[in-house]
C-alpha positions as CSV (number, residue, x, y, z in Angstrom):
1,X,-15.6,7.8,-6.3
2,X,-18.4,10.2,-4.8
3,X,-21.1,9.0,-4.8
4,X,-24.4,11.6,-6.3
5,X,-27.2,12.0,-3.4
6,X,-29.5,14.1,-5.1
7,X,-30.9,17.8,-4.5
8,X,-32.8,16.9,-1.6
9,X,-31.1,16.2,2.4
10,X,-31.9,13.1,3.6
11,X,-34.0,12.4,7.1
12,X,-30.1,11.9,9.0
13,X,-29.0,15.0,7.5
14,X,-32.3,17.4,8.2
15,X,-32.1,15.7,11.9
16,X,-28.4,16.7,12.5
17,X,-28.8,20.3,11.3
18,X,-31.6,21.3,12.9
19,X,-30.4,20.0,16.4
20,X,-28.4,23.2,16.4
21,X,-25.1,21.2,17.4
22,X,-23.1,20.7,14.2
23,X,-20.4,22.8,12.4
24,X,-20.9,23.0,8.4
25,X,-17.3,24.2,6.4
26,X,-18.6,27.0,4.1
27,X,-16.5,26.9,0.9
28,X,-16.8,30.4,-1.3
29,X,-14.8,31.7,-4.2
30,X,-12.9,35.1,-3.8
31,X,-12.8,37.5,-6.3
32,X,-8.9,36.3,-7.1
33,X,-10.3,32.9,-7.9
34,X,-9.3,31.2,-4.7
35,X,-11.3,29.2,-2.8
36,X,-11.9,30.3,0.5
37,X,-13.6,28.1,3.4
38,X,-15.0,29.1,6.7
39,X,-16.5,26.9,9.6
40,X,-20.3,28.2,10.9
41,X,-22.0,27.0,13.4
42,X,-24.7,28.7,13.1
43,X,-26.5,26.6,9.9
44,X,-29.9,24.4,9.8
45,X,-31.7,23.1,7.4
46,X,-35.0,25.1,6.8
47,X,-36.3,22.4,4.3
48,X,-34.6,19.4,2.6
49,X,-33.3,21.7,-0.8
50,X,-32.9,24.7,1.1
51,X,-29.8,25.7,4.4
52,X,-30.1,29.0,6.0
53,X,-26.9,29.9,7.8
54,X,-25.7,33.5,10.5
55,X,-22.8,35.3,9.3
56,X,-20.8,37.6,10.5
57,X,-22.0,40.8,7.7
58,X,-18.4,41.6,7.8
59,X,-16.7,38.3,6.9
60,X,-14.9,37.3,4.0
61,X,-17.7,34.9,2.8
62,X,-19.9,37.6,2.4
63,X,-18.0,39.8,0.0
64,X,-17.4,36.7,-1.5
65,X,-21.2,35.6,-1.7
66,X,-22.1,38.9,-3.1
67,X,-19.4,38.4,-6.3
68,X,-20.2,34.8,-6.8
69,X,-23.4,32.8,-5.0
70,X,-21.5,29.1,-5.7
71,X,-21.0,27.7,-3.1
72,X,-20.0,24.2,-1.1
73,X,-21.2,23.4,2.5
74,X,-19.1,20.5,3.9
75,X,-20.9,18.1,6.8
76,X,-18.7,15.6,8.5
77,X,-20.9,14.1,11.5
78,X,-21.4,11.5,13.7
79,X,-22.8,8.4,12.0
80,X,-20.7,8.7,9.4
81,X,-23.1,11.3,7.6
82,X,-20.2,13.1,5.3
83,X,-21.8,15.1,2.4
84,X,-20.9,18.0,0.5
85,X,-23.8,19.6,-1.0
86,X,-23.4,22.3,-3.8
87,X,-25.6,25.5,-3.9
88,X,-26.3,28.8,-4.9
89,X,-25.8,31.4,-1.4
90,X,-27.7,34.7,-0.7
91,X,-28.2,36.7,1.3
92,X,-31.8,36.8,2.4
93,X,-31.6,39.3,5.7
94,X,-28.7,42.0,5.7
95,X,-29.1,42.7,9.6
96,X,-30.7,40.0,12.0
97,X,-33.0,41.8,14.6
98,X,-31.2,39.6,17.4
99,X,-27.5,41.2,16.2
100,X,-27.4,43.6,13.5
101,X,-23.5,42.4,12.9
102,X,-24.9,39.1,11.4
103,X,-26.9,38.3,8.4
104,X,-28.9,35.7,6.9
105,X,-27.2,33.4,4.0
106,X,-29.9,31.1,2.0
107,X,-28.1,28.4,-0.1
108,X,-30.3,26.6,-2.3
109,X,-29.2,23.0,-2.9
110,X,-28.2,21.9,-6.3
111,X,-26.3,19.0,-6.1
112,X,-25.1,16.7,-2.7
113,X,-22.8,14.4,-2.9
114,X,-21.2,11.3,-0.8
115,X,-18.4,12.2,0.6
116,X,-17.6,8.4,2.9
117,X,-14.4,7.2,3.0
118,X,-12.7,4.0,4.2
119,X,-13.0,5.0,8.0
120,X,-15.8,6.1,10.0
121,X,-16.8,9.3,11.3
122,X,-18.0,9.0,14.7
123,X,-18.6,12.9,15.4
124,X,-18.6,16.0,13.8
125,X,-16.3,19.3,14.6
126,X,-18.0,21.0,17.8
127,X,-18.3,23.7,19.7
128,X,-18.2,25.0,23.5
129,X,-19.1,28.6,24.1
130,X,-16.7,30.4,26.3
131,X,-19.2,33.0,28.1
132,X,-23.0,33.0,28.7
133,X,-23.5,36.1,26.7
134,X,-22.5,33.9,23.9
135,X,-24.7,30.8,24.7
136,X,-27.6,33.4,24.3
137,X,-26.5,34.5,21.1
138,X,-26.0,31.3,19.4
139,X,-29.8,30.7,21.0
140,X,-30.8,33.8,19.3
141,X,-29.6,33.4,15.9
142,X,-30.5,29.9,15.6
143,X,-34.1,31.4,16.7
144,X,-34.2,34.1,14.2
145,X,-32.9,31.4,11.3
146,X,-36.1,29.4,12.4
147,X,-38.6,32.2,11.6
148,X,-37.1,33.0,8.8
């Protein structure tokens, strides 16, 4: 059984967001009822109730956002820091000055829960990019996502 965490990140999980290295699963609801779930790396923590995240403006998630703001955000990390937390998702920027193909998503935390099991997770899902155009665009969203 899961156990409740709050409405508030912990220390552990404000420390792992913000180091810009993990990769949240986004989990929307499509207009057909379906859940639909999406990894993004581009998420932090802008305070302990609130996650700012870069889309794409174009991706599924968004329409879906738009119909229906519930949302789950699934963190599986090292130090066996696995939480779900539940929120409510808008969006706060429709074009990010660094790319105007991305936009800013706030979720506002409602609910986090536990999600340990009988094994240990000893690192979370990551990612290499492939070019250094995209090093510098990761850098720049993950900038802009600070300001905001």
């Amino acid at each position: 059984m899961s156990k409740n965490l709050g409405k508030s990140l912990d220390d552990a999980a404000m420390k792992q967001l913000n180091a810009r290295q993990s990769t949240v699963v986004l989990a929307t609801v499509s207009g057909d009822g379906y859940p639909n779930t999406t990894p993004v790396h581009l998420a932090i923590a802008r305070d302990p109730q609130t996650l700012l995240m870069g889309v794409s403006s174009g991706h599924r998630a968004i329409t879906n956002i738009r119909a229906n703001p519930k949302v789950m955000v699934s963190l599986c990390e090292q130090n066996d820091l696995n939480i779900s937390i539940r929120g409510d998702a808008r969006i706060i920027r429709e074009k990010l000055a660094c790319n105007p193909g991305m936009c800013a998503v706030e979720v506002k935390i409602n609910a986090i829960k536990d999600d340990s099991t009988h094994s240990r997770t000893t690192a979370g899902i990551r990612y290499e990019c492939k070019t250094d155009r995209g090093a510098q665009f990761i850098q720049d969203v993950f900038d802009e996502l600070e300001r905001l």
